[in-house]
C-alpha positions, -999 to 999 in steps of 0.1 A, spaced: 156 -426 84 145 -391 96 111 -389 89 103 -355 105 108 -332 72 90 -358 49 59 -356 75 63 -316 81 62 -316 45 29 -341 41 14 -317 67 18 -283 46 5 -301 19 -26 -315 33 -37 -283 46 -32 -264 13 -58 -293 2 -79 -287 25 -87 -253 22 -90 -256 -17 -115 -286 -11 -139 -262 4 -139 -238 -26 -145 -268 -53 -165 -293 -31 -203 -292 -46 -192 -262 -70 -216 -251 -99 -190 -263 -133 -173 -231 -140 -180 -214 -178 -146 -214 -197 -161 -196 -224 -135 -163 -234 -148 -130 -248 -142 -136 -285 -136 -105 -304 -103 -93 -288 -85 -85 -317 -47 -97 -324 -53 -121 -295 -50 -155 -314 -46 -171 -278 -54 -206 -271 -80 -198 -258 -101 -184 -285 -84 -214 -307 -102 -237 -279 -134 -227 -284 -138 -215 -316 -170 -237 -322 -187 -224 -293 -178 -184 -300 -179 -185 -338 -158 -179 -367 -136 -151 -368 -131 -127 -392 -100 -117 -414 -95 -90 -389 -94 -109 -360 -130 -101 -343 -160 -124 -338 -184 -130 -369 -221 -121 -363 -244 -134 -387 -282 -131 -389 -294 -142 -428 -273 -134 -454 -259 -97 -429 -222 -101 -410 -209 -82 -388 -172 -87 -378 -171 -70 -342 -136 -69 -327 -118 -57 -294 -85 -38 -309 -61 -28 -284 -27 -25 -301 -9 5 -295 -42 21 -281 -66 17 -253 -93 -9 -258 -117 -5 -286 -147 -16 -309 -142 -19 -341 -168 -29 -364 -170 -41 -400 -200 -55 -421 -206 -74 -453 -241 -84 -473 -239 -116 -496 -206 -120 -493 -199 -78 -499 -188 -49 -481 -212 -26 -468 -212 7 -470 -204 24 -434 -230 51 -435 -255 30 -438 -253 11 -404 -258 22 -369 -245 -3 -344 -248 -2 -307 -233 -24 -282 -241 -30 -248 -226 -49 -225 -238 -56 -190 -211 -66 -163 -208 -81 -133 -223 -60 -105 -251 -46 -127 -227 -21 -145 -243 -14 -183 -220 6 -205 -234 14 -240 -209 22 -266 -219 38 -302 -198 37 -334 -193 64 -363 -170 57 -394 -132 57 -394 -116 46 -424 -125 13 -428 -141 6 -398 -168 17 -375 -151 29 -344 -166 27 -308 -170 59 -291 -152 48 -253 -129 27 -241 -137 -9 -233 -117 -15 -200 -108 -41 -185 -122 -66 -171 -133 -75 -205 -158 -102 -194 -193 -91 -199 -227 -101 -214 -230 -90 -253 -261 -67 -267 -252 -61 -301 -278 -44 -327 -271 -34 -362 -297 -11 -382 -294 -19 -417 -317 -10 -453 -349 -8 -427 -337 -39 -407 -326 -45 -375 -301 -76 -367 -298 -84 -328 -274 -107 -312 -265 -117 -275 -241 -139 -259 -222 -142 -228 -178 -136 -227 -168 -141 -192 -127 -143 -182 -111 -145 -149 -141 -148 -128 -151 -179 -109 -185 -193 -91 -182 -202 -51 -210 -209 -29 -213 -187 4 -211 -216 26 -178 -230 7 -165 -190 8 -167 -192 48 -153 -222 54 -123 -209 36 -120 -180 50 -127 -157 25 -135 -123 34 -151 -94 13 -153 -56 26 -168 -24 8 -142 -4 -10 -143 31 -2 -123 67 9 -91 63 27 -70 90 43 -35 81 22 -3 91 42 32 90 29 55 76 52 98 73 52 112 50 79 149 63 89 166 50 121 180 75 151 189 83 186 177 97 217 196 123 232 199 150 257 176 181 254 212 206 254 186 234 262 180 217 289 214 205 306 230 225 330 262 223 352 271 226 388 300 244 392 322 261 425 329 299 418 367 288 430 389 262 426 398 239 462 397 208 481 358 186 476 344 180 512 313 167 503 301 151 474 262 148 480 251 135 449 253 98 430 246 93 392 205 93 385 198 109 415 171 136 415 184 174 427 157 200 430 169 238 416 192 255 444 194 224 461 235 220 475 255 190 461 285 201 467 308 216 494 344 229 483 369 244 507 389 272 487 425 275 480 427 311 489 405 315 517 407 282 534 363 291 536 338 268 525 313 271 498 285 252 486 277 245 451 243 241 442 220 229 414 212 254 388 180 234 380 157 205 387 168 170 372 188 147 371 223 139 377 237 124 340 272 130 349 293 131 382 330 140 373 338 147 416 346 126 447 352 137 485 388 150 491 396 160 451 409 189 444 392 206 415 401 239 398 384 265 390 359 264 365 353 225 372 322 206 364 313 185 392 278 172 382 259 176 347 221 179 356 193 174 329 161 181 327 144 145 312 108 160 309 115 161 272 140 149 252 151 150 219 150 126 191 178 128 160 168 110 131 194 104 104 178 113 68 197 94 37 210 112 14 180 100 -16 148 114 11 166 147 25 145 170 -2 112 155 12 116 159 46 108 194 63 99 207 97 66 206 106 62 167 97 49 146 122 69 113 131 60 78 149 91 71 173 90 34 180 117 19 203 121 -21 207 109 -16 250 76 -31 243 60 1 250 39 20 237 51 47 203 50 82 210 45 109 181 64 142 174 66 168 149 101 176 133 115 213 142 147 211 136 170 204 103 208 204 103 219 223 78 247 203 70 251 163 67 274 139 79 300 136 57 311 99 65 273 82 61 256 113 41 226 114 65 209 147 73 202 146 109 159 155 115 152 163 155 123 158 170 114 171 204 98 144 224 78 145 255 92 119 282 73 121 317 77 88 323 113 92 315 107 57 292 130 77 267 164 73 278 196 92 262 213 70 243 187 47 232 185 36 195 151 43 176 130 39 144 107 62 131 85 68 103 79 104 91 47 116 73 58 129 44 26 137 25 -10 133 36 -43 130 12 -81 119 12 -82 96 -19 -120 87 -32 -114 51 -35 -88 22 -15 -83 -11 -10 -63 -29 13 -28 -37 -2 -23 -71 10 -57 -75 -15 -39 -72 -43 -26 -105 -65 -12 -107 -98 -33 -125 -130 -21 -129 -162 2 -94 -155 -23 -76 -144 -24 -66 -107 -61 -69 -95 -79 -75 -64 -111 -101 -68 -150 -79 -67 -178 -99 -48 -210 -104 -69 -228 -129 -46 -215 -161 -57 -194 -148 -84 -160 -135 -77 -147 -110 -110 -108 -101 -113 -108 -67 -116 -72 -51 -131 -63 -19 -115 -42 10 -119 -31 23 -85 -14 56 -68 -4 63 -35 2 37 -11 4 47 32 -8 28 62 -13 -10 46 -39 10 17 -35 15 -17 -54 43 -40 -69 27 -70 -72 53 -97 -92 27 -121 -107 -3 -121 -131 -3 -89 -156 19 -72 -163 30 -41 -187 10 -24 -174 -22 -46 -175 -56 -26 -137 -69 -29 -119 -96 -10 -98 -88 14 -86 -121 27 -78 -151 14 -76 -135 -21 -50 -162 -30 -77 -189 -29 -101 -168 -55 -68 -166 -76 -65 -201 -75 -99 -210 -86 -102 -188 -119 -68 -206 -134 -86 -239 -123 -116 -226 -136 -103 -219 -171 -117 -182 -170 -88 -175 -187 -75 -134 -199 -69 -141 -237 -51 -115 -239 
């Protein structure tokens, strides 16, 4: 029996135990309590632990009741942003709108107090903000009423979860500050080193005639005027000496002694390799975002170093067989590590921008269809839904959802994902 998979297998497994033992040994019991008062939930949640969060009302929200004074206080969110609504009986009847003032406060996780206020609309009394998400939070609620005032507070947490430091370490989980990031817009395309043509030149005998000496080899070095040639012409029976018209190197020897060439031959093609350039091949889909000027990485599989250039030149025509737009970049080569012909791959910097708040995008995990990264509040880790922009350089803008200056995790976010749906934090959304 081959019992190397099976144990390979057991390994993995045991590992993955491992590291979640160190997030739930000697754990504080997690609060499964959900925020009652979302409206048109009717999740499983809420059905769980009705007893604890109260009855609801027939529009869906949480019933507050101090003496014979209710107030139904709901989370509506269908077909609109978040949103308090509020409605209130006496005795058993409906209370007339204008006659209550209700505030609610609600303190989150990182010391964050938002205080919403409510004025009539139609039926209801309306909030005056959206409640975003997270929607886990401690409840203030007061209600001013015929010279009374009716106060109520209670806790709704969701997707949040309690781990000691000690057990956070020894899991590896990491937390950094959120903050500013410089965003930059990248397109990887694939390409080619080649000649610098402004820079090639050839060595050629005025006449035609018989090659005496052929002085040079292929990749030798020639200095400018220096003779690599002697041809004996047909007319004159004289010899002449054909020299470099500049300093390089030889890339092409098309001569041997005792040839004889005609005129107007080609017997070496010397290029200068100080610089080369670098044609990148554009698909069809990016050609309207790419433009001279842009900077790219050039990154060849060598194991050296990458070397950066700015684009200058755009054909202005494609290839007709692959539909690539060829993008040339003029690269510096003094080590001469750039060789004509080699195959490269770049990334151009499209677009380039100082966004106010970023986190790092292998933060980010789904919960309950929301992508979020996981805020640090000492102990307590909060899910924090986020709506993001730009993405460049392993970062992600968050446009809402966290602030600069926000503890998040940044590694081992999986594990805090793990922990809320063991918790039973649960979104009852």
């Amino acid at each position: 029996m081959n019992w190397k998979l099976p144990l390979t297998i057991l390994a993995i497994l045991a590992l993955g135990s491992g590291m979640a033992y160190y997030l739930v040994k000697d754990r504080p019991a997690h609060s499964s309590t959900t925020g009652g008062g979302h409206d048109e939930h009717g999740s499983e949640g809420h059905d769980e632990h009705a007893e604890k969060e109260g009855a609801k009302g027939r529009h869906g929200g949480r019933l507050l009741k101090d003496g014979d004074f209710t107030v139904e206080l709901a989370i509506f969110e269908q077909g609109v942003p978040p949103e308090f609504r509020a409605w209130f009986t006496q005795a058993g009847k409906t209370v007339a709108l204008s006659a209550v003032k209700l505030t609610v406060e609600l303190q989150r996780p990182g010391s964050v107090t938002d205080t919403y206020r409510f004025t009539p609309e139609g039926d209801y009394l309306r909030g005056d903000a959206e409640v975003y998400e997270p929607h886990s939070f401690d409840y203030t609620v007061v209600a001013e009423h015929a010279g009374r005032t009716h106060r109520w507070a209670f806790a709704a947490p969701e997707m949040q979860t309690t781990i000691s430091a000690e057990a956070a370490e020894r899991a590896g989980v990491v937390a950094e500050l959120a903050g500013p990031a410089t965003m930059r817009e990248t397109l990887s395309v694939y390409g080619q080193v080649k000649l610098n043509a402004n820079k090639v030149a050839r060595a050629v005998p005025r006449f035609g005639g018989i090659v005496r000496e052929a002085r040079k080899a292929l990749g030798d070095t020639v200095a400018a005027g220096e003779v690599v040639a002697i041809v004996e012409t047909n007319q004159s029976l004289a010899t002449i000496e054909v020299k470099a018209p500049i300093a390089g190197i030889v890339v092409d020897r098309d001569v041997n002694a005792g040839e004889t060439v005609p005129d107007g031959t080609a017997l070496y093609t010397i290029a200068d390799l100080a610089d080369v350039w670098v044609d990148l091949n554009v698909p069809k889909r990016d050609q309207a975002r790419v433009k001279t000027g842009q900077s790219a990485v050039i990154h060849a599989d060598d194991g050296g170093t990458d070397a950066t250039g700015t684009i200058s030149w755009i054909s202005p025509v494609s290839s007709a067989e692959a539909q690539t737009l060829v993008a040339r970049v003029v690269l510096e080569n003094p080590d001469q590590r750039w060789r004509p012909g080699l195959f490269v791959k770049a990334r151009i910097s499209l677009a380039e921008a100082r966004v106010p708040v970023a986190v790092k995008e292998s933060a980010l995990q789904t919960l309950y269809d929301f992508t979020v990264v996981f805020s640090q509040h000492g102990d307590l880790y909060q899910a924090r839904p986020l709506e993001l922009g730009r993405r460049g350089d392993g970062y992600v803008e968050v446009l809402k959802g966290l602030r600069a200056d926000e503890r998040y995790v940044t590694e081992n976010s999986f594990l805090i994902k793990a922990d809320i749906g063991k918790s039973g934090a649960a979104h009852d959304h």
